[in-house]
LUMGU-221843 format. One record per residue (C-alpha): residue number from 1; chain; x, y, z. Coordinates in Angstrom, 1 decimal, always signed. Each point is the difference from the previous one (the first is absolute). Example, Ala and Ser with C-alpha at 12.3 -4.5 7.8 and 13.67 -1.06 7.14 Angstrom:
2
ATOM   pos   unit       px       py       pz
ATOM     1      A    +12.3     -4.5     +7.8
ATOM     2      A     +1.4     +3.4     -0.7
***
This chain:
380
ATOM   pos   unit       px       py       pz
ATOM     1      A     -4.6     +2.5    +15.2
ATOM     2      A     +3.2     +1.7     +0.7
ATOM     3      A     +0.1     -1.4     +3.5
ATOM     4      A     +3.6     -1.7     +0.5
ATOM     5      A     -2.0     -3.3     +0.7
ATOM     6      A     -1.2     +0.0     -3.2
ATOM     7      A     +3.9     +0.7     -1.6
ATOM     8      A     +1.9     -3.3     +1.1
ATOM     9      A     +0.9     -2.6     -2.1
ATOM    10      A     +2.7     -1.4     -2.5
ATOM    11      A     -2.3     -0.7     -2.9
ATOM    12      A     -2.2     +2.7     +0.5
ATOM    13      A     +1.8     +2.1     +2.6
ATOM    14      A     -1.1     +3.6     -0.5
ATOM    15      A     -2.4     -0.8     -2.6
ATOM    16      A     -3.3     +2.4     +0.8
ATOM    17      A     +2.6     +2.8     +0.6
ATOM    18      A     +1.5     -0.5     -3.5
ATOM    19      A     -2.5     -0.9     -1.5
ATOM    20      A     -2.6     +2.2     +1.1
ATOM    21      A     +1.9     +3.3     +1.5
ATOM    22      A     +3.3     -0.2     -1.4
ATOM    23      A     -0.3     +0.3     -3.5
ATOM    24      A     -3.0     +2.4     +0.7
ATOM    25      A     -2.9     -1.5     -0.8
ATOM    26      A     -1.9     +1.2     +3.1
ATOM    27      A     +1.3     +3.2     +2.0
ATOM    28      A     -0.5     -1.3     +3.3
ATOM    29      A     -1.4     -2.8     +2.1
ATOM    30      A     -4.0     +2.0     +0.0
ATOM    31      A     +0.2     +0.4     -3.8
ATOM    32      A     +0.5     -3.6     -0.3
ATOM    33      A     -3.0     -0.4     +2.8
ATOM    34      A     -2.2     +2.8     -1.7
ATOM    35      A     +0.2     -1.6     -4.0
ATOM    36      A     +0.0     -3.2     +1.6
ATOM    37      A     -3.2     +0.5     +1.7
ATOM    38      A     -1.1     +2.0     -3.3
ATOM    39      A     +0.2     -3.3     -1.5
ATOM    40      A     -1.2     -2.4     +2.4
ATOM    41      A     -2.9     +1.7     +0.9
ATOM    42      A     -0.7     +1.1     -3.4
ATOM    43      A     -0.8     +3.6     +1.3
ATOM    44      A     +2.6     +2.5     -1.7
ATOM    45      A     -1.0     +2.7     +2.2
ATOM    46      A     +1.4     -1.6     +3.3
ATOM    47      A     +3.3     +2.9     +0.8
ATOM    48      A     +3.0     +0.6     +2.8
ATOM    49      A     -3.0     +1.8     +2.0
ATOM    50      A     -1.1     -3.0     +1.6
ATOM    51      A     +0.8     -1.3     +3.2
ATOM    52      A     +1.8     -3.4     -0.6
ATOM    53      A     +2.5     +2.3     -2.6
ATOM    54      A     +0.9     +2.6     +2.6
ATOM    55      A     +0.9     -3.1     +2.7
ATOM    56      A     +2.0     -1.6     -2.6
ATOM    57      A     +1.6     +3.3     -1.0
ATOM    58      A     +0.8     +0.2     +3.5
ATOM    59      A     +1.7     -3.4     +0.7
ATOM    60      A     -3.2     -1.3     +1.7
ATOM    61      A     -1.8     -2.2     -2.1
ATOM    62      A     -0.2     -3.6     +1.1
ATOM    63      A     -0.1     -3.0     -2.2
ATOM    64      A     -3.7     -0.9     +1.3
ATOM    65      A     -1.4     +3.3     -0.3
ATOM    66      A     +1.1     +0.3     -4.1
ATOM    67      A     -1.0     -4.2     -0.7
ATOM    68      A     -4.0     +1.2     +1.6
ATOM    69      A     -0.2     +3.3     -1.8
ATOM    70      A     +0.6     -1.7     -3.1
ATOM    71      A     -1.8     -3.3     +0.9
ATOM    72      A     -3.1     +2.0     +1.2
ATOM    73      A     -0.3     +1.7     -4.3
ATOM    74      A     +1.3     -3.2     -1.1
ATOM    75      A     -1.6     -3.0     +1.6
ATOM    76      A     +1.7     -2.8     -2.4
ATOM    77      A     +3.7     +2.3     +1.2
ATOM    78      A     -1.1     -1.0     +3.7
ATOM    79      A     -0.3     -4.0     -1.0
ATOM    80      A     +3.4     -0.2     -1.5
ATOM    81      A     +1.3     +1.7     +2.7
ATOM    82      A     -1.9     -2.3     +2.5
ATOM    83      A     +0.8     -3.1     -2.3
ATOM    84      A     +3.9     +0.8     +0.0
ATOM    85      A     +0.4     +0.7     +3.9
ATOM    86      A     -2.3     -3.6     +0.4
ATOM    87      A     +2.1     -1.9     -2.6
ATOM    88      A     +3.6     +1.6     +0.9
ATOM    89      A     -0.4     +1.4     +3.7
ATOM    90      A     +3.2     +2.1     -0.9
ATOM    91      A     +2.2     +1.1     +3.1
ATOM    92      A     +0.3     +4.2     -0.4
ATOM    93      A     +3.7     -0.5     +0.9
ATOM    94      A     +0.3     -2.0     -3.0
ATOM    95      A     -1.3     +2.4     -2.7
ATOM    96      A     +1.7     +1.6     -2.8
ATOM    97      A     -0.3     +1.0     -3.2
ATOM    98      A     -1.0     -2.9     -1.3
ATOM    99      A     -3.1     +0.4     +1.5
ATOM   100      A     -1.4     +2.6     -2.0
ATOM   101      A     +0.9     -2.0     -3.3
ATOM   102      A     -1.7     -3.1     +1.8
ATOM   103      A     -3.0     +1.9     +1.0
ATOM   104      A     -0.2     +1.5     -4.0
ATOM   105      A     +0.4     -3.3     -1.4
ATOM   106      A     -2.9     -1.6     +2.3
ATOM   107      A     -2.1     +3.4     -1.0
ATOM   108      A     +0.6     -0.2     -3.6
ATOM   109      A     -0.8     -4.4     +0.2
ATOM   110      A     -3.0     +1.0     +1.2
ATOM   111      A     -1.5     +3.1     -2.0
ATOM   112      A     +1.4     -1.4     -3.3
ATOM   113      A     -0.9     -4.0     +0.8
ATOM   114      A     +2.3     -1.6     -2.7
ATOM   115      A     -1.2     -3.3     -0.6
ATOM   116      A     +1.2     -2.2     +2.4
ATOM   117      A     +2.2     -2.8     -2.1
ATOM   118      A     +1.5     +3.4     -2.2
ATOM   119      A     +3.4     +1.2     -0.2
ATOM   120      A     -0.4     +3.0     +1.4
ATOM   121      A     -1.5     -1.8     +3.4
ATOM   122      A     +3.1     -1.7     +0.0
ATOM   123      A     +2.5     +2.9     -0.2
ATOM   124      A     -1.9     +2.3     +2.2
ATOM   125      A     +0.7     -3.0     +2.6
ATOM   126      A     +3.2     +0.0     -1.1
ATOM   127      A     +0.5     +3.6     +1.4
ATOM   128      A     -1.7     -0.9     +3.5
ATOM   129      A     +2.3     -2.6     -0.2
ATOM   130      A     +3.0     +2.3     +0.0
ATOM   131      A     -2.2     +2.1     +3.1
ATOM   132      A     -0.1     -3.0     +2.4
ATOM   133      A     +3.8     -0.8     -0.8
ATOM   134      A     +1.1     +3.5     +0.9
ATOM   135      A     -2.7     -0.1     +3.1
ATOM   136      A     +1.9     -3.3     +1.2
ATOM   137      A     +3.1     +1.7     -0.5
ATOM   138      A     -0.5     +2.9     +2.2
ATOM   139      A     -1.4     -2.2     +2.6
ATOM   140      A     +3.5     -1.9     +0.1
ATOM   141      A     +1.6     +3.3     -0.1
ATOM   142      A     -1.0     +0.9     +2.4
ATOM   143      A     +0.2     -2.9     +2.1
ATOM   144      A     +3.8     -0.3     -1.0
ATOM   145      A     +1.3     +3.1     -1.6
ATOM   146      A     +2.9     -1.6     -2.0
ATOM   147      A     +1.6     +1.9     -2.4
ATOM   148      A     +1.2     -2.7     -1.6
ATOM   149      A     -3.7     -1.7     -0.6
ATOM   150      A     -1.2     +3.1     -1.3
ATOM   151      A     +2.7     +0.3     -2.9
ATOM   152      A     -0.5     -3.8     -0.7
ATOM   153      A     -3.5     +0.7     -0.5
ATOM   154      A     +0.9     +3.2     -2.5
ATOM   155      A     +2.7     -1.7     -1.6
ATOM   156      A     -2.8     -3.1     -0.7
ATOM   157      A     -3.0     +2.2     -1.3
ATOM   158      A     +1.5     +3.2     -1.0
ATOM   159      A     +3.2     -1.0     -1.0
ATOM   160      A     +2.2     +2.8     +1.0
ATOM   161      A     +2.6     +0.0     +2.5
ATOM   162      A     +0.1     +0.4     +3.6
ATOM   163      A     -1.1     +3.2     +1.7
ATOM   164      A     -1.2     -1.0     +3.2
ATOM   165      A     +3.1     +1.2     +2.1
ATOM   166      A     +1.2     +2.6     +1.6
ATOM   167      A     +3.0     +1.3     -2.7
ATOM   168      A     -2.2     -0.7     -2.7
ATOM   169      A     +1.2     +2.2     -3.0
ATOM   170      A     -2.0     +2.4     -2.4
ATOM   171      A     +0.2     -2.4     -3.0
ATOM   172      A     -1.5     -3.1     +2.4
ATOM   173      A     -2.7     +2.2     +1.1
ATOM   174      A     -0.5     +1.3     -3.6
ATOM   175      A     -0.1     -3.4     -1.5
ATOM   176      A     -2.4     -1.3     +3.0
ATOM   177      A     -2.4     +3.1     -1.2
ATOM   178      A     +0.2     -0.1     -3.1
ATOM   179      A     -0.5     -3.8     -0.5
ATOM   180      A     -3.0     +0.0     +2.3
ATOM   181      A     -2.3     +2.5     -1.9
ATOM   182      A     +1.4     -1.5     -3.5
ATOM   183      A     -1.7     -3.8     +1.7
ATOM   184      A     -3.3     +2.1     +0.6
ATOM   185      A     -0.1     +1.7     -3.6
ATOM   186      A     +0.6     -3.4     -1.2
ATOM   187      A     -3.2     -0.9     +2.0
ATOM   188      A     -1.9     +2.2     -1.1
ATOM   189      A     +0.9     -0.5     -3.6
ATOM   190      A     -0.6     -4.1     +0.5
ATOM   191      A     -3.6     +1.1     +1.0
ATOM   192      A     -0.4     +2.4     -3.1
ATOM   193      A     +0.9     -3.0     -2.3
ATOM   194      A     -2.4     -2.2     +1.2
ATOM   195      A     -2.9     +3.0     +0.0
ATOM   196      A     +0.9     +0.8     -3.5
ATOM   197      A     +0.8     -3.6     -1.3
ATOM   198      A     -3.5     -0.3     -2.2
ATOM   199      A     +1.2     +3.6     -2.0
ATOM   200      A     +1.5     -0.7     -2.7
ATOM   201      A     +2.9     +2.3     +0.4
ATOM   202      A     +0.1     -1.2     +3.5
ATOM   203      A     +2.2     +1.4     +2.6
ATOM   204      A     +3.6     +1.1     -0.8
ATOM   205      A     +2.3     +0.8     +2.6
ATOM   206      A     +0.2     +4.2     +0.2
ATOM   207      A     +2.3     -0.2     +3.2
ATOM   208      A     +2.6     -1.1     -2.2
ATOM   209      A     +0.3     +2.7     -2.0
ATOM   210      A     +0.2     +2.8     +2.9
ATOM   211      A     +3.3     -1.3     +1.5
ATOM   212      A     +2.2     +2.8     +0.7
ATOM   213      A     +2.9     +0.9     -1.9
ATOM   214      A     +3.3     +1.8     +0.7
ATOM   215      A     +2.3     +2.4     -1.6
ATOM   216      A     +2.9     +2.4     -0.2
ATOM   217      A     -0.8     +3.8     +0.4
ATOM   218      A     +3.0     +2.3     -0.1
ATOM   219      A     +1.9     -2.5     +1.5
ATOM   220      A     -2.3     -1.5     +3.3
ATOM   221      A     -2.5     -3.3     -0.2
ATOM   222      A     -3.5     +1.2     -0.8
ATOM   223      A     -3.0     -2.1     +1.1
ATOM   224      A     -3.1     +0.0     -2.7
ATOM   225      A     -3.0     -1.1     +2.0
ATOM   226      A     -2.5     -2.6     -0.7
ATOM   227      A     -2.7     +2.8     -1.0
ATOM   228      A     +2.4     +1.8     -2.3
ATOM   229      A     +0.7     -3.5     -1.4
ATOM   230      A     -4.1     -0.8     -0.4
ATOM   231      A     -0.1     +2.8     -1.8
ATOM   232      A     +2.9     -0.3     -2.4
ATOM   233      A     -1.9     -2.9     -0.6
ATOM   234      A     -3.1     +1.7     -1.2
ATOM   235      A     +1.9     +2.2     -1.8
ATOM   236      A     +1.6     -2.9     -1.9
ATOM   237      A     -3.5     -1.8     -0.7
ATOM   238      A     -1.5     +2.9     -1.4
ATOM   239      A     +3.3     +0.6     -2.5
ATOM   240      A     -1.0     -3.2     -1.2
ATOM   241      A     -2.8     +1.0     -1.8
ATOM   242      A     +1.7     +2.9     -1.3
ATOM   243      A     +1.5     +1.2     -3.6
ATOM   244      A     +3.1     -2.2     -0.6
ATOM   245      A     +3.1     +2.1     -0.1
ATOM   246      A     -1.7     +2.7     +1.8
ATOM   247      A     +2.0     +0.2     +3.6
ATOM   248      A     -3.3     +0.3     +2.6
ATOM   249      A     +0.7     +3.1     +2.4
ATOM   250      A     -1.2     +0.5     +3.3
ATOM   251      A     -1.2     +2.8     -1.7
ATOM   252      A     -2.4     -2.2     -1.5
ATOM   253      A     -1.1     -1.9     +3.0
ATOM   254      A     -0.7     +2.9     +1.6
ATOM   255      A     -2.5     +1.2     -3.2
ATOM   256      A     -1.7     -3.6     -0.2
ATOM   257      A     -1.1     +0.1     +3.8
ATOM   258      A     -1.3     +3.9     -0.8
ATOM   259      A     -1.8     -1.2     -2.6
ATOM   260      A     -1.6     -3.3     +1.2
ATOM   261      A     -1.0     +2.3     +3.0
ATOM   262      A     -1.6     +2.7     -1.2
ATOM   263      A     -2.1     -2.4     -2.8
ATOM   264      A     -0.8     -2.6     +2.6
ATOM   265      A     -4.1     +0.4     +1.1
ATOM   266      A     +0.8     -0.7     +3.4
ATOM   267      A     +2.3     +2.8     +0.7
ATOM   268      A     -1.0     +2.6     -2.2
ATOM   269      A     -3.9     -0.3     -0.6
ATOM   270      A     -0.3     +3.4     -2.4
ATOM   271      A     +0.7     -1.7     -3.7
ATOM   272      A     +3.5     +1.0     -1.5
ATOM   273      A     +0.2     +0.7     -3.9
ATOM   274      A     +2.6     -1.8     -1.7
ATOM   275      A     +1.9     +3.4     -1.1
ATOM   276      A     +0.2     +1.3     +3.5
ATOM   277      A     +3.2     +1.8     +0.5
ATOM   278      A     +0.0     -1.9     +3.4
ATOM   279      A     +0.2     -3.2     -1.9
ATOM   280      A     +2.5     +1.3     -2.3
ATOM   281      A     +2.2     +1.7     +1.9
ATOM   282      A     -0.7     -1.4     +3.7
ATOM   283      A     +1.1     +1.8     +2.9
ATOM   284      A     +2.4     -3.2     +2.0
ATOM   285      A     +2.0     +2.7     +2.2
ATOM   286      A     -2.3     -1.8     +2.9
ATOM   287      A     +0.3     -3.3     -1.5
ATOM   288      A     +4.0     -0.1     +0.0
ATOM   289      A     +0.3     +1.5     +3.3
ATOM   290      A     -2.4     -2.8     +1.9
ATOM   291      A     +1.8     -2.5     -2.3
ATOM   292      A     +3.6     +0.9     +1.2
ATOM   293      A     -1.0     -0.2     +3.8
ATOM   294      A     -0.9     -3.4     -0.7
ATOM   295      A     +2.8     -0.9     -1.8
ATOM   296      A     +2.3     +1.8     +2.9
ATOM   297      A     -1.9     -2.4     +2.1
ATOM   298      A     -3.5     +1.4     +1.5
ATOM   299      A     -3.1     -2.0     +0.5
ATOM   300      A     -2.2     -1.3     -3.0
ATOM   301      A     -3.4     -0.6     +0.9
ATOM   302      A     -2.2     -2.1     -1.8
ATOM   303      A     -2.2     +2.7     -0.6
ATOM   304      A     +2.9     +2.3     -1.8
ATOM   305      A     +0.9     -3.2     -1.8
ATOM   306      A     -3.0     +0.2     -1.3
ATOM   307      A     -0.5     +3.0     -0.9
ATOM   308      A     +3.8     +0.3     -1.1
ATOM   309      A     +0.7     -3.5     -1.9
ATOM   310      A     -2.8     -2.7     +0.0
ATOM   311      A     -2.1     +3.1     -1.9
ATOM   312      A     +2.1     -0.5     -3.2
ATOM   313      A     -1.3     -3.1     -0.4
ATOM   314      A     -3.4     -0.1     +1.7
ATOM   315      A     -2.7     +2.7     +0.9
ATOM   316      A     +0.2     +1.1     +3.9
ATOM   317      A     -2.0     -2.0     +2.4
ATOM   318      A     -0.1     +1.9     +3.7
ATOM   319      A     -2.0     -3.5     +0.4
ATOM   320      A     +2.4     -2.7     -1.0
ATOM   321      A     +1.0     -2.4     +2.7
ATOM   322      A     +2.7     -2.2     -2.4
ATOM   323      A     +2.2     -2.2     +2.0
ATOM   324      A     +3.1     +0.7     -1.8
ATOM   325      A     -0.3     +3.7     +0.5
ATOM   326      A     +1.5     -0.4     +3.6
ATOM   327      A     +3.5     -1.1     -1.4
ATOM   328      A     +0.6     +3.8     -0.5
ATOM   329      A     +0.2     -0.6     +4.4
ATOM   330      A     +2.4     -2.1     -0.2
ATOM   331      A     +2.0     +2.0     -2.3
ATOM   332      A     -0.6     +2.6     +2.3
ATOM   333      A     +1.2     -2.3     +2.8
ATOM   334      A     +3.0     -0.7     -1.3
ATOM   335      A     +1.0     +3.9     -1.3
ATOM   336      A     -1.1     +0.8     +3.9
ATOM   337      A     +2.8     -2.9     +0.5
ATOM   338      A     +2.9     +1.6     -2.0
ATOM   339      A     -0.4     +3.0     +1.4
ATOM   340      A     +0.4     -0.9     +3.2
ATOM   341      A     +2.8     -2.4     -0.4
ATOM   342      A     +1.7     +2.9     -1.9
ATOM   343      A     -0.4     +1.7     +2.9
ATOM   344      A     +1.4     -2.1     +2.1
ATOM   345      A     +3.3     -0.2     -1.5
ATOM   346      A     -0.6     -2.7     -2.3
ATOM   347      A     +1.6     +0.0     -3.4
ATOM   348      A     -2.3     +0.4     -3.6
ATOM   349      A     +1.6     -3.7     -0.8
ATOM   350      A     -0.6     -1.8     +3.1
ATOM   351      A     -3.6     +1.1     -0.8
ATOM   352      A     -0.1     -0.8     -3.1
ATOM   353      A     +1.9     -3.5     +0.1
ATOM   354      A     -2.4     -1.5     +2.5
ATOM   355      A     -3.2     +1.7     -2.3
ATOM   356      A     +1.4     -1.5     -2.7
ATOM   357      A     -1.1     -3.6     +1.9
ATOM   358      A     -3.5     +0.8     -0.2
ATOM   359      A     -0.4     -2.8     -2.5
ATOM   360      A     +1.2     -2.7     +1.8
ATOM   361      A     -2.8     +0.9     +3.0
ATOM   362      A     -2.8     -0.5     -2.9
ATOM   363      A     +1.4     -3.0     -0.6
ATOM   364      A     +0.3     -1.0     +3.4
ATOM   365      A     -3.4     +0.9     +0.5
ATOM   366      A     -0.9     -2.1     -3.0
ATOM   367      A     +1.9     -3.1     +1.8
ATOM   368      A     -1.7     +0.2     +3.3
ATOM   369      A     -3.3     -0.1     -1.3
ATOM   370      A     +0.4     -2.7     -2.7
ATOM   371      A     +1.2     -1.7     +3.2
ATOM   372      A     -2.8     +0.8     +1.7
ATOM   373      A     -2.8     -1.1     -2.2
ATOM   374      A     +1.1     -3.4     -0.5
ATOM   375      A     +0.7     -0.4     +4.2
ATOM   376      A     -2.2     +2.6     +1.9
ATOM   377      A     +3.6     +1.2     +1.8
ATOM   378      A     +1.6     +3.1     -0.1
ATOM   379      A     +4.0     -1.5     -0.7
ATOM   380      A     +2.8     +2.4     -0.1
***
């Protein structure tokens, strides 16, 4: 997965590192293998002690070996694997990361079988769409290795300005990042609005509400990141509901998630009474302190998000597979983004401006697969 093979690209370039290892999902490369396999064998006791973890741990697992280990648990795995090297006969030397998305999108077509005339058929094509584009694109890379063809094609779909050269500056290369994992939030986001189009509160855009922010402290630019901005967020919804006139704390955040914790049946399982001092007087010294690393820009799992936020609405389900709950990735993705770009030099505006776009790559999105349904062609 974190083979350089598997990191080229222009749409996707580096897309199983970000996604996967970057923003910290998975630890390493035999984590990813070892839950993976968890879950495709449907044995949770499968750990790092086997064989085929220690070779990939060690830089020596091939492709082949990890497609039969999980083919041999998974016999329907081993046809769509089969099927896709029959169909596609892929060159190695043209891989990228687009080929994990188009190998998840194939997977997910067939263990979910939409109906075949439905919407969501359509746009899960729509994505392979995008994977055979970039695959053609690499091949003619490649084959020509012009500079100039490769910011044509990222000022056509991405929109952003050249960065293919050699003098490129920080704000091209920022813009060419940022831009790029805004068009796959806004992918992912497309897909959650048709999954949730039969709700009636459908699907409402949470991205858009995690862009990051900047500020003045004692005199420099300050960067507020996109988890610190998701939970402002929160903060603000739950205000809402609130005594008017009454300003809402952080204080009482921080007393609403103690309490919805310690009453909830699936955390605590020994029954609280309803004049427990613990409910009256909560203790949130732990709550404000894991709350302030995320706003300063740590990692928020799904799981804490649960536990931390979704729980003031909902009782906590270790079981719940909701679709929507992997935008908190994304908003990991694109704090993982900031920081890195602040890093790098880049100014707390530039970041923000081209954030600030996010928007108009929804919209985008929208475009090209209204487009697409009428005429079966992926159109700029």
């Amino acid at each position: 997965m974190r083979d350089k093979g598997l990191q080229v690209g222009l749409l996707f370039n580096h897309l199983p590192e970000l996604i996967f290892f970057a923003t910290g999902l998975f630890r390493s490369e035999a984590d990813y293998l070892v839950k993976m396999s968890q879950k495709i064998t449907g044995n949770p006791n499968i750990t790092r002690d086997h064989q085929i973890f220690r070779n990939a741990a060690n830089k020596k697992l091939e492709a082949d070996e990890l497609s039969e280990y999980w083919s041999s648990n998974n016999p329907e795995l081993g046809e769509l694997f089969e099927s896709i090297e029959d169909e596609y006969a892929f060159d190695k030397r043209h891989l990228g990361g687009w080929s994990f998305l188009f190998c998840c999108i194939k997977g997910f077509k067939r263990s979910n079988r939409p109906a075949e005339d439905g919407e969501l058929m359509q746009y899960l094509t729509f994505i392979e769409e995008h994977c055979l584009l970039e695959h053609e694109t690499i091949k003619k890379s490649q084959m020509f290795r012009s500079p100039t063809a490769l910011n044509d094609f990222l000022s056509i779909w991405l929109y952003c300005g050249p960065v293919v050269f050699e003098n490129s500056n920080k704000s091209n290369k920022a813009e060419y990042l940022i831009t790029m994992v805004m068009y796959w939030a806004a992918l992912f986001e497309k897909f959650l609005e048709i999954v949730y189009l039969d709700r009636d509160e459908g699907y409402r855009s949470v991205i858009m509400k995690t862009l990051p922010k900047s500020s003045k402290k004692k005199g420099s630019e300050y960067l507020h990141p996109s988890t610190e901005a998701l939970i402002l967020f929160i903060k603000n919804k739950q205000a809402e509901n609130q005594t008017p006139n009454r300003k809402y704390k952080w204080s009482d955040l921080y007393e609403e998630i103690a309490r919805a914790q310690l009453t909830d049946p699936n955390l605590n399982t020994t029954p609280i009474e309803k004049d427990d001092l613990r409910l009256i007087t909560p203790d949130t010294s732990a709550i404000k302190k894991q709350i302030t690393r995320w706003r300063e820009g740590s990692r928020l799992s799904i799981e804490h998000f649960k536990k931390y936020f979704l729980i003031l609405h909902q009782e906590y389900d270790y079981t719940s597979r909701d679709y929507s709950l992997f935008t908190v990735e994304f908003v990991n993705l694109f704090t993982y983004i900031q920081k890195e770009l602040l890093g790098e030099g880049v100014s707390p505006q530039i970041i923000c401006d081209c954030f600030a776009k996010y928007e108009e790559y929804k919209d985008l999105v929208n475009k090209r697969f209204e487009f697409f349904q009428v005429n079966n062609v992926l159109k700029p």
